[in-house]
C-alpha positions in Angstrom: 0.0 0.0 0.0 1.0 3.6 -1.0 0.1 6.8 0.8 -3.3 7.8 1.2 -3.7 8.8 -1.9 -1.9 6.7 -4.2 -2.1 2.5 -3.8 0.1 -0.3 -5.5 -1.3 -3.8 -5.7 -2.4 -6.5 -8.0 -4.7 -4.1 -9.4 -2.3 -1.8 -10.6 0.4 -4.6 -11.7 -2.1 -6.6 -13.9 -2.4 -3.4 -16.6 0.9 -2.7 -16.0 2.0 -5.7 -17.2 -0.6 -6.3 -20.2 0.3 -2.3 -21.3 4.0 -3.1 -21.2 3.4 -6.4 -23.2 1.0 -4.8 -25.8 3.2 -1.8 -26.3 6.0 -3.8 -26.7 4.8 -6.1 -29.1 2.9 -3.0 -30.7 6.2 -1.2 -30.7 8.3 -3.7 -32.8 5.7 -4.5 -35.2 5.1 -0.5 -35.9 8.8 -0.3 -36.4 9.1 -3.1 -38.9 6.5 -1.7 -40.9 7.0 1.8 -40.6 10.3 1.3 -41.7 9.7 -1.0 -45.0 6.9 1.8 -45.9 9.5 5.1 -45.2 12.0 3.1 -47.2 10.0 2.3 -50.1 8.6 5.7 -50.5 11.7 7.6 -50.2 13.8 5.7 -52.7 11.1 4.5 -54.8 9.2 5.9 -57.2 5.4 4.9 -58.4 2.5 6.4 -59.4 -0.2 7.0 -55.9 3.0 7.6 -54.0 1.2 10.8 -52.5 -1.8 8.6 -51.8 0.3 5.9 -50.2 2.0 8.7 -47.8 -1.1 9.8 -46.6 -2.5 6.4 -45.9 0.3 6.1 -44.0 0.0 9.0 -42.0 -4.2 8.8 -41.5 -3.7 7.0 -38.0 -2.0 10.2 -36.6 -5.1 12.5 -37.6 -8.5 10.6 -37.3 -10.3 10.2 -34.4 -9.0 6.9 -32.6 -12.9 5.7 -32.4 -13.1 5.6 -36.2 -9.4 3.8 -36.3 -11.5 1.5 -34.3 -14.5 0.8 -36.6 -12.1 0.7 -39.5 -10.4 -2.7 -37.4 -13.7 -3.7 -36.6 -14.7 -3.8 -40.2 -11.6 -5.9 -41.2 -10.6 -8.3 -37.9 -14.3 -8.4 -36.4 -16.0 -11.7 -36.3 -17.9 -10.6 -39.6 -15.2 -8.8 -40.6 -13.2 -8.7 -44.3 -10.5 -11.2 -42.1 -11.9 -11.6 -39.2 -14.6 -13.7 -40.7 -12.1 -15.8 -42.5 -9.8 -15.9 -40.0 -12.9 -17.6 -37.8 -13.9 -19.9 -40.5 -10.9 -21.3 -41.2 -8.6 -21.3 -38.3 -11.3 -21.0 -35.4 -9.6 -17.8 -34.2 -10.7 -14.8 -33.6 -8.6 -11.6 -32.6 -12.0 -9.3 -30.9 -11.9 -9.3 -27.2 -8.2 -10.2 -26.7 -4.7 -8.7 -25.8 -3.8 -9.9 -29.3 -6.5 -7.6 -31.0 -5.1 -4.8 -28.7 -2.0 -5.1 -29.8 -3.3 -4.8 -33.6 -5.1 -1.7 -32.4 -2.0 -0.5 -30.5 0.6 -0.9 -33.8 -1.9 0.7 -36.5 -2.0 4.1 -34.3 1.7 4.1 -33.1 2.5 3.0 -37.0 2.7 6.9 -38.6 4.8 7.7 -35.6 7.5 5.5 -36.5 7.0 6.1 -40.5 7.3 9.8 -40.7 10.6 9.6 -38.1 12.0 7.0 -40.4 11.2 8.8 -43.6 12.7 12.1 -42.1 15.9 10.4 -40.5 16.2 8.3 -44.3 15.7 10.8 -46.2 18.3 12.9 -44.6 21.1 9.8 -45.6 23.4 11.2 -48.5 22.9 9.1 -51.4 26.4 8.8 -52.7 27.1 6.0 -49.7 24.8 4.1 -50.7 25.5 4.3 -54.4 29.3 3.8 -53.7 28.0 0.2 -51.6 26.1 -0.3 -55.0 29.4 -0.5 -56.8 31.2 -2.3 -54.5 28.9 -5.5 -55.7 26.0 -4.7 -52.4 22.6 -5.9 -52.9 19.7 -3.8 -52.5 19.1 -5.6 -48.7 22.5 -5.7 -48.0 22.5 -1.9 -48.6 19.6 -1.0 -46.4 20.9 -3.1 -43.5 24.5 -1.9 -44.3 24.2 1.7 -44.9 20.8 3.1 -44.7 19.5 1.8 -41.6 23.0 2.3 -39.5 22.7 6.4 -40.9 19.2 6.7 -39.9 19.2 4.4 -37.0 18.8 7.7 -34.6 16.0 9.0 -36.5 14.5 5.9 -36.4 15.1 4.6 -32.7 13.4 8.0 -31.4 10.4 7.2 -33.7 10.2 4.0 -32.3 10.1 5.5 -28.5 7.3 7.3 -29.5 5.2 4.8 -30.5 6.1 2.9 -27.4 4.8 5.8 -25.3 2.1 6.3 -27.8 0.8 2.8 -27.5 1.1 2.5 -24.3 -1.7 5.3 -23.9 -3.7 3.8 -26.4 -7.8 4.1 -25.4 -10.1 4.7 -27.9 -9.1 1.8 -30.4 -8.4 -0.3 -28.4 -11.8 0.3 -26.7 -13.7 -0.7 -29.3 -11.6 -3.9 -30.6 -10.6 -5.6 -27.4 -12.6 -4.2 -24.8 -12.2 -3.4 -21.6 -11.9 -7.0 -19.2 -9.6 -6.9 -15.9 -6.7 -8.9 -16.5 -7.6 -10.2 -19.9 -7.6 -6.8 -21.8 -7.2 -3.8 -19.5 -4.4 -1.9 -20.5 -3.2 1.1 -18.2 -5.3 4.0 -20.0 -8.6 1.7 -19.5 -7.7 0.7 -16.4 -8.1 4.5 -15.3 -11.1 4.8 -17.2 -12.0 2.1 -15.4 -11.2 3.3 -11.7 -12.1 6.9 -12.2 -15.7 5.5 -13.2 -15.6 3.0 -9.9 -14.4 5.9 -7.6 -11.2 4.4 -7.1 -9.4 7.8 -7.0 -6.1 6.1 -4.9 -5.6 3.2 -7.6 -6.5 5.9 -10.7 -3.9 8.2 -9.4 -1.4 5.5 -9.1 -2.3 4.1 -13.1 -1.8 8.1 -14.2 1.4 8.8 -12.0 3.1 5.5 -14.1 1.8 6.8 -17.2 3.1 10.6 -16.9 6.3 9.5 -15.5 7.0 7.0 -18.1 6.0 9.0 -20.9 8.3 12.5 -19.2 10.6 10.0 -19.9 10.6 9.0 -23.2 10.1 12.5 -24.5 12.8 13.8 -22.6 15.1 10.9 -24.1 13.5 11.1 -27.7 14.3 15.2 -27.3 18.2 14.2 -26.2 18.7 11.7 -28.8 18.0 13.9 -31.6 19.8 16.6 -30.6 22.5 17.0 -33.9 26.1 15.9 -32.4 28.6 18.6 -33.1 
């Protein structure tokens, strides 16, 4: 038990736990994609490359409860793949940690793809075209040359997203729900204990939040400070 106002228990470390996880998992995934996508757009040109940029950056504009009918139109037991999914595996992703995650990477996604876009487009492209006459393959170039240049750029878009999806609500709301110690992340769990009175455990769930989130903004802020 905390002080009168605050209080640490198994109420407070079953979010935490599930937040961390989902954020986590959330985090990477973001990454990977956001990555591929900022890659392929800034070294690649197609036609709808405009429309493709700002597909990728939607998540970061509209309204999280519309991000959350869009999921529930494709992953929702009569959803696009939802529905298949149920048919033919027997699985669905509504109601679980596993649909929060999905819910938690799709609005951390732009974070990571407009970092990584900015931090790749800022690498000078005479490196990589002198690794392209040295005999390296397009992969071996990314993984080389690209991602090494841009890797700050790209690791402080990734923190983002971690704090990002770590306060994710509205979407994940609406596609997994909000069940204690199945689904309840930290932000519901203070939805949660704010609606239930609980102002000792809600003030605990927000003090983690704030603190960890000071914290990743403060490092994000120091990492991309230019080195001189």
């Amino acid at each position: 038990m905390g002080i009168a106002w605050l209080r640490f228990d198994p109420d407070f470390l079953e979010p935490l736990l599930l937040t961390l996880k989902v954020a986590g998992l959330a985090t990477l995934a973001a990454s990977v994609l956001g990555v591929a996508f900022a890659y392929a757009l800034t070294r690649w040109r197609f036609p709808l490359r405009d429309l493709v940029d700002a597909l990728c950056t939607l998540p970061l504009v509209m309204p999280p409860t519309v991000l959350g009918y869009y999921l529930l139109v494709l992953i929702g037991r009569r959803g696009i793949l939802g529905a298949w999914l149920q048919e033919v595996f027997g699985v669905t992703l509504m109601f679980t940690w596993q649909g929060a995650v999905i819910a938690a990477t799709v609005v951390a996604f732009p974070l990571v793809f407009k970092s990584a876009r900015a931090a790749l487009e800022g690498v000078g492209k005479q490196y990589e075209d002198a690794a392209r006459t040295l005999g390296q393959g397009e992969l071996s170039v990314f993984l080389r040359v690209s991602l090494p240049l841009a890797f700050r750029g790209v690791l402080a878009g990734a923190m983002l997203a971690f704090a990002r999806a770590m306060g994710e609500f509205g979407a994940t709301l609406m596609v997994a729900g909000n069940l204690p110690g199945r689904t309840q992340t930290l932000s519901l769990a203070v939805y949660s204990a704010v609606q239930a009175g609980d102002d000792a455990l809600a003030n605990s769930l927000v003090l983690v939040i704030s603190c960890v989130c000071v914290f990743i903004l403060v490092s994000t802020s120091r990492l991309l400070k230019p080195k001189f």
